[in-house]
C-alpha positions in Angstrom: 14.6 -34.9 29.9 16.1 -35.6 26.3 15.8 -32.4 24.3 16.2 -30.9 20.4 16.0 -27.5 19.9 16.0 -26.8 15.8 17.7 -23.6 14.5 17.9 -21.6 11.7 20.8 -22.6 8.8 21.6 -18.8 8.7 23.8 -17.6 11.2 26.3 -20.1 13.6 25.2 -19.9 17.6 26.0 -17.9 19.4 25.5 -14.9 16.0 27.9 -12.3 16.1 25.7 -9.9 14.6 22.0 -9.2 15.9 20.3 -12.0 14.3 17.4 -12.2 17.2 15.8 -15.9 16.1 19.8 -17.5 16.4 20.1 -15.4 19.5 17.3 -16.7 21.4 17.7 -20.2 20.4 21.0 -20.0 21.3 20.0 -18.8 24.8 16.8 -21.2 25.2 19.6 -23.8 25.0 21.6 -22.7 27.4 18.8 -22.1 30.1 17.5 -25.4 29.3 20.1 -27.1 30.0 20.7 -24.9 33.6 17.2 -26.2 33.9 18.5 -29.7 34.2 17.5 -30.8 30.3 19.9 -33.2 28.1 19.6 -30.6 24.9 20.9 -31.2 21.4 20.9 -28.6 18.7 20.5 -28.6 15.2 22.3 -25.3 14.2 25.3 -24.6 11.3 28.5 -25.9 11.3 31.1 -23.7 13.8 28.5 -22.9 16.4 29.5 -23.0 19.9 28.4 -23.2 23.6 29.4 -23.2 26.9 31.4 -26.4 28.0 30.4 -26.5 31.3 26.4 -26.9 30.1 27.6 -29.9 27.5 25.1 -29.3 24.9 25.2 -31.9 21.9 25.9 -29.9 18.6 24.0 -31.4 15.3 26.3 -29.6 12.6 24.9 -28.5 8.9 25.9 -26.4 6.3 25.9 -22.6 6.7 22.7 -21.7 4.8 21.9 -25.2 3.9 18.2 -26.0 2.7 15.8 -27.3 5.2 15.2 -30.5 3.7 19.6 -30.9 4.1 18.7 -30.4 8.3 15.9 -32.5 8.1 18.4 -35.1 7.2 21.0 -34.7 9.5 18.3 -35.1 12.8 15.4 -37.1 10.9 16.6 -41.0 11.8 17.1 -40.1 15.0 13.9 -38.6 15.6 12.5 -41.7 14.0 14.0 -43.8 16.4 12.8 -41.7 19.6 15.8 -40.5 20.7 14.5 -37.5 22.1 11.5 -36.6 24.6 10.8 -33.3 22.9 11.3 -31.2 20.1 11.4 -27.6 19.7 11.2 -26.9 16.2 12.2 -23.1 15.1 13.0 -23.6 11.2 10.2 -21.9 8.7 9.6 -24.5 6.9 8.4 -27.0 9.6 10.4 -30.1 8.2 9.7 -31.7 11.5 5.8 -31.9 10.0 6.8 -34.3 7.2 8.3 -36.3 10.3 4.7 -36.2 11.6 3.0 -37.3 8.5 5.5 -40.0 8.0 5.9 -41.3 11.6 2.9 -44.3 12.5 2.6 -41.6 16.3 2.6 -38.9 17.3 5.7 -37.3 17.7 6.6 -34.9 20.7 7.3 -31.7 18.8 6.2 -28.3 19.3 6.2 -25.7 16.0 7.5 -22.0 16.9 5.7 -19.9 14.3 8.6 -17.3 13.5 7.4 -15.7 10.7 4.1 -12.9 10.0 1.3 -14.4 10.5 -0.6 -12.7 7.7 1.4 -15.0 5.5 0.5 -18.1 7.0 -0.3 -20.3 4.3 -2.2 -24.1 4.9 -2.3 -25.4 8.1 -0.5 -28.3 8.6 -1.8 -31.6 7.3 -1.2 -33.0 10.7 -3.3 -33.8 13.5 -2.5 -31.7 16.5 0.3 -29.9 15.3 1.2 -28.1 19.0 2.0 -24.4 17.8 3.4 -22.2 19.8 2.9 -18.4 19.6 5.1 -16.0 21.3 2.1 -12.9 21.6 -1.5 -13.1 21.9 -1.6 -11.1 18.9 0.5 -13.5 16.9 -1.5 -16.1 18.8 -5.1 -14.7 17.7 -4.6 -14.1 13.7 -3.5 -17.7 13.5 -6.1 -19.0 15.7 -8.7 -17.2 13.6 -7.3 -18.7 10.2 -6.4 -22.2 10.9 -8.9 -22.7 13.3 -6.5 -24.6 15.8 -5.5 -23.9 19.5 -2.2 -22.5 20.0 -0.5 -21.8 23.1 1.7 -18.5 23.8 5.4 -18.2 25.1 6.9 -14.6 25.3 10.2 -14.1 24.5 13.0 -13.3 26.9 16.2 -11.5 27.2 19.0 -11.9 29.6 18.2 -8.7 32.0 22.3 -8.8 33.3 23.4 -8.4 29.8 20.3 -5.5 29.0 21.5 -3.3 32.1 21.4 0.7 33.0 25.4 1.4 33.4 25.4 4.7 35.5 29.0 6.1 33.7 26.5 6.2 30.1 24.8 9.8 29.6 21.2 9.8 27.8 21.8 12.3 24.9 19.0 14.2 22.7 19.5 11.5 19.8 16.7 9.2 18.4 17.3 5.4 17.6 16.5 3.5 15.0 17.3 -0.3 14.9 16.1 -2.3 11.3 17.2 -4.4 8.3 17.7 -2.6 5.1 14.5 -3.9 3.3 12.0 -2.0 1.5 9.2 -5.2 2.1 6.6 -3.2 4.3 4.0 -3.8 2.0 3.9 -4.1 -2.0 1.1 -4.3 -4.8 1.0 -7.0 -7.6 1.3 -6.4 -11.3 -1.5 -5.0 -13.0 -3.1 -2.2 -10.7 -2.9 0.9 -12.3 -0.7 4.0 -11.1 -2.3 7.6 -11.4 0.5 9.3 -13.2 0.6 12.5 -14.9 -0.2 12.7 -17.9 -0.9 8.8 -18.2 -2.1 6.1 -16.2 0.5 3.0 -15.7 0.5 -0.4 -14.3 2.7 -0.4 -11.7 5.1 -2.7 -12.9 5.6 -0.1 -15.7 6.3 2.7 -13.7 10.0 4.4 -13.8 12.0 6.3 -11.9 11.5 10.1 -12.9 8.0 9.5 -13.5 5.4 11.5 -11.7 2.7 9.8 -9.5 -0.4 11.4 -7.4 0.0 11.3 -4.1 -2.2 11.7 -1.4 -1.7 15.7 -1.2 -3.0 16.4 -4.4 -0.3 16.9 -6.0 2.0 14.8 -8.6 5.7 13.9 -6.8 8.5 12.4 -9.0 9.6 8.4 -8.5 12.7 8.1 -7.0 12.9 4.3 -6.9 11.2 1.1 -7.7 10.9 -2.0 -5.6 10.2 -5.5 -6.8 10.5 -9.0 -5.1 8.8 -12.2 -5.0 5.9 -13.1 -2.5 4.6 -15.6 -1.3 1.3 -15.3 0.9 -2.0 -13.8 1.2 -3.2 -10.7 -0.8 -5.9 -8.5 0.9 -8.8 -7.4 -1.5 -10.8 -4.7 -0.9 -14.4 -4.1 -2.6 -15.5 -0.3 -2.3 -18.7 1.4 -2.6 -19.4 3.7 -4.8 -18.0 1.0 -7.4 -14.0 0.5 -8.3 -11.9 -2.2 -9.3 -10.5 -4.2 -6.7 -8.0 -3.4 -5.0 -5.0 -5.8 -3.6 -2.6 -5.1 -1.1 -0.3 -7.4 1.1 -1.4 -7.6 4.6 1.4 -4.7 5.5 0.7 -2.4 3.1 -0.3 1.2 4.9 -3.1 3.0 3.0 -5.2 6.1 3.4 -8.6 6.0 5.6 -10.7 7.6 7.6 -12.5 6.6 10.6 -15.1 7.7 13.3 -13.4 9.1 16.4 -15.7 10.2 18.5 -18.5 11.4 16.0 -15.8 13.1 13.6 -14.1 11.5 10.6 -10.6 11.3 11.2 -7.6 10.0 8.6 -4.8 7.7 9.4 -2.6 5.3 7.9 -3.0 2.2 8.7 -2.1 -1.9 7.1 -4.1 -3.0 4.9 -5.0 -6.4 7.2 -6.2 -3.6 9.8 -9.1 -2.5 7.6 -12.8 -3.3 8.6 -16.0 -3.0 6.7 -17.1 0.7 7.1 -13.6 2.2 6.0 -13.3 4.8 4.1 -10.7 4.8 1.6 -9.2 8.1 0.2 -9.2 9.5 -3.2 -7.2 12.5 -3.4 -8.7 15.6 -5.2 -5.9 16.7 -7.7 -4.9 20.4 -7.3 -4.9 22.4 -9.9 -1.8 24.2 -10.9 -0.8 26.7 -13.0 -1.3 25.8 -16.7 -1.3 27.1 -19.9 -3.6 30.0 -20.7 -1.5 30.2 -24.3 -0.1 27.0 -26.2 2.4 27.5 -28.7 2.2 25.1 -31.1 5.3 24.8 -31.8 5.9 23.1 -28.5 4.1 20.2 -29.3 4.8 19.6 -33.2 7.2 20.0 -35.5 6.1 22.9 -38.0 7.6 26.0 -39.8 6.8 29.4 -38.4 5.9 31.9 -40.7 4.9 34.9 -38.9 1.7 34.5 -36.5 1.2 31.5 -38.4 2.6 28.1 -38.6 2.6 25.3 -41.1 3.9 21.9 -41.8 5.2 20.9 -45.6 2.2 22.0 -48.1 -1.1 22.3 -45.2 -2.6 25.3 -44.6 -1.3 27.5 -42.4 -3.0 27.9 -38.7 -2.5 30.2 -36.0 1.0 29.5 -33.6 -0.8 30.6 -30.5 -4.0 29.3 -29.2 -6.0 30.8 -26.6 -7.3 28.6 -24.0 -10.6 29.2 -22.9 -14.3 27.8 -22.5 -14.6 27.4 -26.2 -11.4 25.4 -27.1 -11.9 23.3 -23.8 -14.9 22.4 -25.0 -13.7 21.9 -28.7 -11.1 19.6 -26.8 -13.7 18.0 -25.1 -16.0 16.5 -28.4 -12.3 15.6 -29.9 -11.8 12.9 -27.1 -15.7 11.7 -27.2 -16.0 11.6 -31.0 -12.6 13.1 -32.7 -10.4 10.9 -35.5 -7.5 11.8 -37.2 -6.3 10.0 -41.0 -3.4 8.3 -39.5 -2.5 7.0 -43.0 -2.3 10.9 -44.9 -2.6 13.0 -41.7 -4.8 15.5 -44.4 -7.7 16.2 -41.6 -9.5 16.2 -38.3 -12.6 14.6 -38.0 -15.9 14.9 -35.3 -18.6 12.1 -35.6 -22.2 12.8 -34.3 -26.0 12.0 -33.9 -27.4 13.6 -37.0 -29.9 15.2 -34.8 -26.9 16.7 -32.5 -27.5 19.8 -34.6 -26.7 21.8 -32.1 -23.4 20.5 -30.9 -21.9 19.9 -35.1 -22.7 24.0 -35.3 -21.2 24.4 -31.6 -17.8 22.6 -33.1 -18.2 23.9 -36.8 -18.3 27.4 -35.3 -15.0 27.0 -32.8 -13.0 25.3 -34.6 -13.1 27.7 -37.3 -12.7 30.6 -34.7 -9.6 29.4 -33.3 -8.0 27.7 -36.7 -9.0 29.7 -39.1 -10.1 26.3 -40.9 -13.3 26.4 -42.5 -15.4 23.6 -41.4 -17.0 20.8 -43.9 -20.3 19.1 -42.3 -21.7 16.2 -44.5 -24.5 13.9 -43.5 -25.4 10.5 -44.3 -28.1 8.7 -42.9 -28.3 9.0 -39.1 -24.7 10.5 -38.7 -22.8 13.6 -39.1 -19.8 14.4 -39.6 -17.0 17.5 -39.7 -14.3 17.6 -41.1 -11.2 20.2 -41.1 -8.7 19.6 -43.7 -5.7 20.5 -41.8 -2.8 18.0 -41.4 -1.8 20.3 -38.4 -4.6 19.7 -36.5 -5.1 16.2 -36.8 -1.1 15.9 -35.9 -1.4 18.6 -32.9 -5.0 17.1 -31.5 -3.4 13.4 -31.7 -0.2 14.5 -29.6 -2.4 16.0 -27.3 -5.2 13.5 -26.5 -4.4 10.4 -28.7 -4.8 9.1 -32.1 -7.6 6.7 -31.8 -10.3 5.1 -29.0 -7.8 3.3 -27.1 -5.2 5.9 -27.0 -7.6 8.2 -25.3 -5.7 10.5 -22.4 -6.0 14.0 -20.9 -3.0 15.9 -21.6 -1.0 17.6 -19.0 -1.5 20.9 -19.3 -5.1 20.2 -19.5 -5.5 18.4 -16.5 -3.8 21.0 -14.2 -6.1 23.8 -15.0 -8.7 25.7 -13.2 -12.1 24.5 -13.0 -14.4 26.3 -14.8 -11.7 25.0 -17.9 -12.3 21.5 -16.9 -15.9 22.0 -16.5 -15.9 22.8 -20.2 -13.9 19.6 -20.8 -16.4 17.5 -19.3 -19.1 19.2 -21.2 -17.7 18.0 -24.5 -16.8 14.6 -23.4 -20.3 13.9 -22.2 -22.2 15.3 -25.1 -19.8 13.0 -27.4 -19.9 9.7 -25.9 -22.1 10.5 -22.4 -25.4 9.9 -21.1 -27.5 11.7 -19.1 -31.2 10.3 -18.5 -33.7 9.5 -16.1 -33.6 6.2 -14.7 -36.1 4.6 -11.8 -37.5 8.1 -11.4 -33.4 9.5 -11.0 -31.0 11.5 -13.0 -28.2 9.0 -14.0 -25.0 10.2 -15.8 -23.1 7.3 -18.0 -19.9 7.3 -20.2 -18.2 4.4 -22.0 -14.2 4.3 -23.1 -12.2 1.8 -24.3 -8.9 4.0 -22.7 -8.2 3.1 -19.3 -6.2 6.1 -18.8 -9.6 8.2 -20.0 -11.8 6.7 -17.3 -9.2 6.8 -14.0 -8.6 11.1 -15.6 -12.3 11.6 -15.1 -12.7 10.1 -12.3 -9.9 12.6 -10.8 -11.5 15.9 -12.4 -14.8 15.0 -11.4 -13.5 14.5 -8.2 -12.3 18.2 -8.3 -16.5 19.3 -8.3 -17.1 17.0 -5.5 -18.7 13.9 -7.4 -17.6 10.4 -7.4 -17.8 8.5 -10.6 -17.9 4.6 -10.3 -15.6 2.7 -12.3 -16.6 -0.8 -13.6 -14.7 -2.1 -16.1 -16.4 -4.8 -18.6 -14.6 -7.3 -20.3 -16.6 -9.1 -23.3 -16.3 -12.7 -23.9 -15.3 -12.3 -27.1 -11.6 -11.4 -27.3 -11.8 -9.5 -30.3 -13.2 -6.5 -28.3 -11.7 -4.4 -26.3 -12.2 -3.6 -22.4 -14.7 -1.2 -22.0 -14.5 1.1 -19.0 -17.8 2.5 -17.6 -18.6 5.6 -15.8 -21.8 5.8 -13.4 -22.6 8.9 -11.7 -25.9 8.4 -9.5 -27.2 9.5 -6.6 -26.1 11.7 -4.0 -24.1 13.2 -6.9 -26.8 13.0 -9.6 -27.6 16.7 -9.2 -24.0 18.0 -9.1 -23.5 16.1 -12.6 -26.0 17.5 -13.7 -25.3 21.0 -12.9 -21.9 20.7 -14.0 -23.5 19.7 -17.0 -26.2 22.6 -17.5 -28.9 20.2 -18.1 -32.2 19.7 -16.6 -32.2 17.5 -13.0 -34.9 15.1 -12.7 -35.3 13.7 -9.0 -38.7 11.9 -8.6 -38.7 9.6 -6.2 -42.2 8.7 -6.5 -41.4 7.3 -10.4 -40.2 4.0 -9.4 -40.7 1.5 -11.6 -40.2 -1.4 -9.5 -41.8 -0.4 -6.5 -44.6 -2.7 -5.2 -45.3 -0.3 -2.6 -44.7 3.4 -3.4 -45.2 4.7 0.1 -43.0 1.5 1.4 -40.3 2.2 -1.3 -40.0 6.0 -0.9 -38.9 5.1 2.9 -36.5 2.4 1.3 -34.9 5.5 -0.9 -34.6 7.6 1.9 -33.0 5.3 4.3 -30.6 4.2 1.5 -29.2 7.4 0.2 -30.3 9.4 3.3 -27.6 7.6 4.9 -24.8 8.1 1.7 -25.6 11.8 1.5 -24.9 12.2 5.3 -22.1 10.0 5.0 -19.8 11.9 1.9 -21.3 15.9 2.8 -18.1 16.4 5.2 -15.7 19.3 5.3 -12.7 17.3 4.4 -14.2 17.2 0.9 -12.0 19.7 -0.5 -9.1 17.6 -0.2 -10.6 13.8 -0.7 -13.3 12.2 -2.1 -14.5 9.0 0.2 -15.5 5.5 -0.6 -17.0 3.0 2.1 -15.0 -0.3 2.1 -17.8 -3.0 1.1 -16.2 -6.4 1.5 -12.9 -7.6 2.4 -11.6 -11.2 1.8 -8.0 -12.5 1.5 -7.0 -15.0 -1.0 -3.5 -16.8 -1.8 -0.9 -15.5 -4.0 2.4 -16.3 -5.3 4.4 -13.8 -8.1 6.5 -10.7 -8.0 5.0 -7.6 -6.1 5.6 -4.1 -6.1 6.5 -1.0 -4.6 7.5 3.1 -5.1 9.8 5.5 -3.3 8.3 8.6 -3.8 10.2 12.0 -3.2 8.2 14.6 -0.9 5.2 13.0 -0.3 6.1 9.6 0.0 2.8 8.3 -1.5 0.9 7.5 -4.7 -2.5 6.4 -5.6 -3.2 2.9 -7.5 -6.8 2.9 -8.3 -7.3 6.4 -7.3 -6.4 5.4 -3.4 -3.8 6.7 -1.6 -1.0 4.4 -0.3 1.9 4.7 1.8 5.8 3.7 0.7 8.8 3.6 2.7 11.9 5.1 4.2 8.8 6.5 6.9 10.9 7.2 9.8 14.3 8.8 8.6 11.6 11.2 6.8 9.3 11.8 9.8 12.8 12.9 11.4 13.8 15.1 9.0 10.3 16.8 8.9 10.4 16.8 12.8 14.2 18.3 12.6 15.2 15.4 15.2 18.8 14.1 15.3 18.3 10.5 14.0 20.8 7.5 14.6 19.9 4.2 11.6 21.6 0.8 12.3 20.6 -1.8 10.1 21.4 -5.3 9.2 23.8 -5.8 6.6 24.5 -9.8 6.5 20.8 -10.6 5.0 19.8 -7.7 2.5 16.8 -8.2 0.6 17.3 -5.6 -1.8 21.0 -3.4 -2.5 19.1 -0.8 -4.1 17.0 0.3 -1.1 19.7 -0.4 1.0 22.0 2.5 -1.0 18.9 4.4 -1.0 18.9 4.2 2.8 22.9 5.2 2.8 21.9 8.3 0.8 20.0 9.3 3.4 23.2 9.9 5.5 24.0 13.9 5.8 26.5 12.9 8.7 24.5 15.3 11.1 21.1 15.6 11.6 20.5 12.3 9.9 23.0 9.3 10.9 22.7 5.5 9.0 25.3 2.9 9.5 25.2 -0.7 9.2 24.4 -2.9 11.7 26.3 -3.3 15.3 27.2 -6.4 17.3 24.7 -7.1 19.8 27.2 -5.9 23.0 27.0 -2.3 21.2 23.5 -2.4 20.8 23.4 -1.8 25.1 25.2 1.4 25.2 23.0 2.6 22.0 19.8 1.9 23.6 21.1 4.2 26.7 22.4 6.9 25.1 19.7 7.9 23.2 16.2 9.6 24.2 14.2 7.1 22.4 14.0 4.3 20.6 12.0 4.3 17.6 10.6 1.1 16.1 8.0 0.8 13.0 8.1 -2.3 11.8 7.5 -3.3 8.1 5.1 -6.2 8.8 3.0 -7.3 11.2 5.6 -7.4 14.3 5.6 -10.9 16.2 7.1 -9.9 19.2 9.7 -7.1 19.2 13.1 -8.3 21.1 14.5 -4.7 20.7 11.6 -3.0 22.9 12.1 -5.3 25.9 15.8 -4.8 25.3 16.0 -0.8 24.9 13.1 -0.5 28.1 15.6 -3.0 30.3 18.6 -0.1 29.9 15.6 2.1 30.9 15.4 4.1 27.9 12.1 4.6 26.1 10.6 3.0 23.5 8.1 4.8 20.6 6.5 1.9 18.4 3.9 1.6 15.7 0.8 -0.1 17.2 1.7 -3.4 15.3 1.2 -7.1 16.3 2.5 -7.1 20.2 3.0 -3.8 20.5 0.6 -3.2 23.4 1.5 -6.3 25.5 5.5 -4.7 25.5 4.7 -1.2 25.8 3.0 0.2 28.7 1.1 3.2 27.2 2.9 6.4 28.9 4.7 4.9 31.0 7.9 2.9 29.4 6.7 4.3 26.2 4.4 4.9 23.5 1.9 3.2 20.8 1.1 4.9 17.5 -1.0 4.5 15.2 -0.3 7.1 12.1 3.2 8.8 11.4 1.1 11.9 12.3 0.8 10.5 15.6 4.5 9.9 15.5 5.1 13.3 14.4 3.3 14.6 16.9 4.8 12.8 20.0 8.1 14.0 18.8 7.5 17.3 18.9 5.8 17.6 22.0 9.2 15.6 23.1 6.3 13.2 25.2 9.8 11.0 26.3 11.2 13.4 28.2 8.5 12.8 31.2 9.4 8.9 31.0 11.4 7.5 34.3 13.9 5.1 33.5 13.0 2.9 36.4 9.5 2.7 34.6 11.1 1.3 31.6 13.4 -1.2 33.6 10.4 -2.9 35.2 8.3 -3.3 32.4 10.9 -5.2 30.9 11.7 -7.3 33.9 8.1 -9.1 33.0 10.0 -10.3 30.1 13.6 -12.4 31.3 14.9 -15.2 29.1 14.3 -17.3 32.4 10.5 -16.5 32.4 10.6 -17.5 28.5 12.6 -20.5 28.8 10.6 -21.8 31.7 7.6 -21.7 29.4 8.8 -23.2 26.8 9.9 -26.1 29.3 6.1 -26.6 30.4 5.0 -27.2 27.0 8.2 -29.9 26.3 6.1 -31.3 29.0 3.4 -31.4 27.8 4.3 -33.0 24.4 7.0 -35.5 26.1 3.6 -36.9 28.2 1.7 -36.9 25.5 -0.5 -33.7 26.3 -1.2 -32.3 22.6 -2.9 -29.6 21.7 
């Protein structure tokens, strides 16, 4: 039987380096041939193989194009020259063959890459792919809608061998490629940062981000790179923008185990309707109980008091309490400076808001010593303070106009019953509370994007979620408006926060038909909600169900943060995961930790010298990658082998390979995870780094028998894999497609 097996243009056969895809075409060759086949390889120019199994070399460039291989094999192919083909390329040139060809051609497709980033099917009939898990096997099944047949990998179980003379140490092992792609967010999503909110492409190093503690963690590095694939969007209840993630990205949720709500980090393609994202309730810190002014402007001290060129002078310490958060609070609902002659500070209201113009008149000339001017005309009011020095000091603090709306630092981080006065003035500026459909609803409306995602977080503080739907009018000339909703179960908590009356009627609706029928529909419907969100963990996060998940293509640059501490931040008030997990989990463990990874393909030299600073030459070890006859005595002289991949994993060469020397493997429950890894026995599967934490700790490995290990991996030998591959040559080469 005439055979071509297609390789990579990468690396020459045999690699000298790890390079597992070269490695096993290399070896499928080579048993193919001891199998009685007439093989031909396509593969870069200098490759080599065994004379005594004379295999026919098809030579191209090193790191040529696809479409430069496709040329060097394609008339032959036309012409029939072979019985089979055995395509491992990415690109699947061999398909154009297919489309161009007037018959079927005898190729089987070997689908290499994550299959979350599978983009068409191919436009062929019966394209005969070939999966090497059923994992692998079942997401591409479920999105093209097309049978494909599984193959495991093998290894060579003489090369992957216990030697007796090697002595297990206490060391972990960490096998990888220096790539920070384990999941990235496109442009546009907006990063909680303190004080402002940025789109994540904006974000810099230094800045600081929330994270999923609570607290705000500087940026060590950002991450960008082109993608090409599938983006996972995520619709929430109670109401938030929509969130996109690729398929790998780890974020925050919580799940039923066993009647209780538990958290874990999981990919975003594992999600399911029901989910509960995270929002993380900020912390408050220690802030200011005292500004001095001069901090924040540029003025001339002149005793207790403070002035700027000829305005009235003002006091150069302010007291922060109830009254001035609340003074703070009507500034950002309905406050204006004169940005042309900075000469005042100006509060617009209702001309009926009597009570709130004397509540502001009455503080601001407390604290400033500015005597207040209230004019009216028509249905407005408005007061004024003639002091360029507030104007200038309220504008640095929460912006100049509408847009420019923020929460400044120091007022975010303090204590509650502060904030609660915050709130109190923002919603009696630009709020609304009334009764709608027999409920209390609370509203607000800003054009600042940074406003709405604060609010969200301090309200989060008492316990309520605000919904977040922002409206963009068709007419261009206006501005995105974001909107607040607080409703039910949270309607009475606004409310109280608030201090104004609660109205819950649930006989009032105006749309029921039916009002005994509808007063069931209300209780079944929030019933549920309330039941769902009144959990102990509420002091720490804020939930929101997952509503709808669909996955769409995309093609652009995506985006990613290294995050010191925490290793986390929140875009759209969720909490996501970033990178570096495992030499951090080690470090927090206090585990001796051994890092080889691949330095011939690098994706990114930044993260790659971020990974090198990791290196204290003790507890924490990282090197660059070893040649594959080193990578035997690794695997047995360490207690474990660690691997977390940063996608979904395909197959997982190094599991089978570290379990054959009969040391133990510790893996992230990813793609094929399960079918390698007997549970307990030649290892473990994780879900969470908590879970990985935890096994560590309890040093789980130590009670795994090498022998255990060694036949696990005996269920996966490179004759085994090349064997099956044969079969479906078969298949194709008697025209059995599939």
């Amino acid at each position: 039987m005439k055979v071509l097996l297609i390789s990579t243009s990468v690396f020459p056969l045999p690699p000298s380096g790890y390079a597992g895809l070269e490695n096993l075409v290399f070896t499928w060759a080579c048993e193919l041939s001891k199998l009685g086949c007439n093989v031909s390889v396509v593969a870069p120019e200098g490759s080599t193989f065994p004379e005594e199994l004379a295999i026919e070399l098809i030579p191209v460039p090193l790191r040529c194009g696809e479409d430069v291989m496709y040329g060097a094999y394609k008339d032959r192919l036309m012409a029939g020259q072979w019985d089979a083909v055995f395509d491992n390329t990415w690109l699947w040139f061999s398909v154009l063959a297919q489309m161009e060809a007037d018959r079927q051609l005898p190729i089987i497709h070997c689908h290499h890459s994550d299959p979350y980033n599978l983009g068409s099917p191919p436009p062929i009939a019966n394209p005969c792919i070939v999966a090497f898990s059923e994992a692998q096997a079942n997401v591409i099944r479920s999105r093209w809608g097309i049978p494909v047949q599984v193959v495991h990998h093998g290894i060579d179980l003489d090369f992957y061998k216990p030697d007796p003379s090697v002595q297990r140490g206490n060391r972990y092992l960490f096998l990888a490629r220096y790539t920070p792609e384990k999941g990235c967010i496109p442009s546009g999503h907006p990063v909680i940062c303190n004080p402002a909110v940025k789109q994540i492409e904006d974000v810099k190093v230094g800045d600081k981000v929330l994270s999923h503690d609570g607290l705000f963690h500087k940026v060590t590095e950002t991450y960008k790179r082109h993608y090409k694939g599938e983006l996972i969007h995520i619709r929430l209840w109670p109401t938030f923008p929509e969130l996109e993630l690729t398929p790998e990205h780890p974020i925050l949720v919580f799940r039923y185990d066993n009647s209780s709500l538990r958290d874990q980090w999981i990919a975003a393609a594992d999600l399911k309707v029901g989910d509960r994202l995270a929002i993380p309730i900020p912390k408050s810190q220690a802030g200011h109980r005292v500004l001095k002014l001069e901090d924040f402007i540029a003025v001339k001290k002149i005793g207790s008091q403070v002035r700027h060129c000829n305005s009235q002078p003002i006091p150069s310490r302010i007291k922060v309490d109830r009254d001035f958060m609340r003074f703070c609070g009507y500034y950002i609902a309905e406050g204006s400076t004169d940005v042309k002659n900075w000469n005042g500070l100006n509060l617009h209201f209702h001309a009926a808001e009597t009570h709130y113009v004397s509540d502001v008149s009455q503080i601001g000339e407390r604290l400033f010593g500015i005597p207040a001017i209230t004019t009216t005309e028509g249905n407005r009011a408005k007061v004024q303070f003639r002091s360029c020095l507030m104007g200038r000091l309220f504008a640095s603090w929460f912006g100049r106009v509408a847009s420019e709306r923020a929460i400044s630092q120091w007022a975010f981080n303090l204590p509650k019953p502060l904030i609660q006065e915050l709130i109190k003035g923002i919603w009696r500026g630009d709020g609304y509370s009334g009764v709608d459909y027999g409920q209390t609803t609370h509203r607000y409306g800003t054009v600042s994007k940074t406003l709405a995602y604060q609010l969200v977080l301090l309200l989060a503080k008492f316990g309520i979620v605000a919904e977040l739907r922002p409206y963009r009018p068709n007419n261009t000339r206006y501005q995105t408006q974001y909107h607040l909703l607080v409703q039910q179960p949270y309607s009475m908590k606004m409310s109280q926060l608030l201090g104004i009356e609660h109205v819950e009627r649930k006989e009032d609706y105006r749309f029921a038909q039916n009002s005994h029928q509808q007063r069931g529909h209300f209780r079944r419907r929030w019933g549920r909600i309330i039941r769902l969100y009144r959990k102990p963990h509420l002091n720490r996060y804020i939930l929101c169900r997952v509503k709808e998940i669909h996955k769409a293509p995309f093609e652009g640059d995506v985006f990613n943060l290294e995050v010191e501490d925490s290793h986390s931040y929140c875009t759209h008030v969720m909490a996501v995961h970033n990178c570096l997990e495992i030499v951090h989990t080690a470090k927090k463990c206090r585990v001796p930790l051994d890092a080889f990874g691949d330095l011939e393909i690098i994706a990114n030299e930044e993260y790659a010298r971020k990974c090198f600073e990791e290196n204290d030459g003790r507890q924490i070890k990282v090197a660059p990658g070893i040649p594959r006859i080193e990578t035997v005595k690794q695997y047995q002289s360490h207690k474990a082998l660690v691997t977390w991949p940063n996608y979904v994993e395909i197959f997982g060469l190094t599991t089978i390979e570290c379990m054959a020397t009969g040391t133990p493997v510790i893996s992230k429950d990813s793609g094929a995870a399960q079918e390698l890894i007997k549970h307990g026995k030649s290892g473990f599967v994780v879900s969470t780094l908590d879970e990985l934490e935890d096994l560590i700790k309890s040093d789980a490995v130590s009670q795994i028998k090498p022998e255990d290990c060694r036949k696990q991996a005996e269920k996966f030998s490179i004759q085994k894999s090349a064997e099956g591959h044969l079969r479906r040559l078969q298949d194709v080469a008697e025209g059995h497609y599939w």
